[in-house]
C-alpha positions in Angstrom: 85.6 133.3 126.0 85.3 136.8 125.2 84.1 135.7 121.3 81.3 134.4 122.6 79.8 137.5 124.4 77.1 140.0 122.5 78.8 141.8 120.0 77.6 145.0 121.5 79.0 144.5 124.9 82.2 143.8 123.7 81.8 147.1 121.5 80.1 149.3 125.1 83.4 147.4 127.3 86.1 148.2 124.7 84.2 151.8 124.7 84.6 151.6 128.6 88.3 150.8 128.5 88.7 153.8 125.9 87.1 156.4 128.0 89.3 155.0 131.3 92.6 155.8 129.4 94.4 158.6 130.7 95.4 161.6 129.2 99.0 160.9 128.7 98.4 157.6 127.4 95.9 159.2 124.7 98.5 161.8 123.9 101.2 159.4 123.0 99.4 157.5 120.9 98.1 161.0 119.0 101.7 161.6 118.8 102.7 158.6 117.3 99.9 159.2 114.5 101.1 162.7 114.3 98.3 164.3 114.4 98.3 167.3 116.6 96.1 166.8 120.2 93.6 169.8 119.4 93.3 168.3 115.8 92.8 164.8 116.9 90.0 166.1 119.9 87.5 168.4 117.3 87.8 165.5 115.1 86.6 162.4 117.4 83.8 165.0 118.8 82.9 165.0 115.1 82.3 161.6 114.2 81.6 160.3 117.2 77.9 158.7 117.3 76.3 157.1 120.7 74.2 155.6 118.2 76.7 153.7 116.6 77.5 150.3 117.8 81.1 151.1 117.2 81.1 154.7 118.3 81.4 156.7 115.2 79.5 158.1 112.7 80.1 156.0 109.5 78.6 158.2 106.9 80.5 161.8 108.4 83.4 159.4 108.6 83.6 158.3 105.1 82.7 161.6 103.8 86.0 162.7 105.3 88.0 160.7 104.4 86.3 161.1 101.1 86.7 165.3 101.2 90.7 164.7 102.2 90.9 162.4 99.3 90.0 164.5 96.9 91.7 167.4 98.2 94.8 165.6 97.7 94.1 164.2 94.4 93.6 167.9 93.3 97.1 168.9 94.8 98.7 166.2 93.4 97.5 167.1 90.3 98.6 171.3 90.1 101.7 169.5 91.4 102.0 167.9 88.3 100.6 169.9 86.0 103.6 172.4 87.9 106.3 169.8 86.8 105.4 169.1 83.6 105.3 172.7 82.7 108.7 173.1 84.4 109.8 170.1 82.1 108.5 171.3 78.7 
């Protein structure tokens, strides 16, 4: 039943349901993520987009993701530039 509903009031209830959850409830679920409460707040406030039909900013989203990617791959790769001086 619910599939044939507007695909934007499916996206505005399941928005609805998101902002009823209690605190608790939204803390556990940050814990099993691990990502720390104050982290996971500034974050959403950040890519969240009324203007989005699914309530976040794609584009900030992506670039991100995008940033921590990179960040990574340059860790990874002192890391191993590390080890393989270690090695030689």
């Amino acid at each position: 039943m619910i599939s044939s509903w507007p695909p934007k009031l499916i996206v505005y209830i399941k928005r609805y349901e998101r902002s009823q959850t209690n605190e608790s409830e939204a803390s556990k679920e940050n814990e099993l993520m691990d990502v720390p409460h104050e982290a996971y707040t500034r974050l959403e406030k950040y890519i969240t987009s009324d203007e989005s039909p699914v309530g976040i900013d794609a584009k900030k989203t992506h670039i991100l993701i995008l940033y921590k990617l990179m960040e990574i791959e340059r860790k990874l790769d002192n890391l191993s530039h590390k080890v393989t001086i270690k090695a030689s």
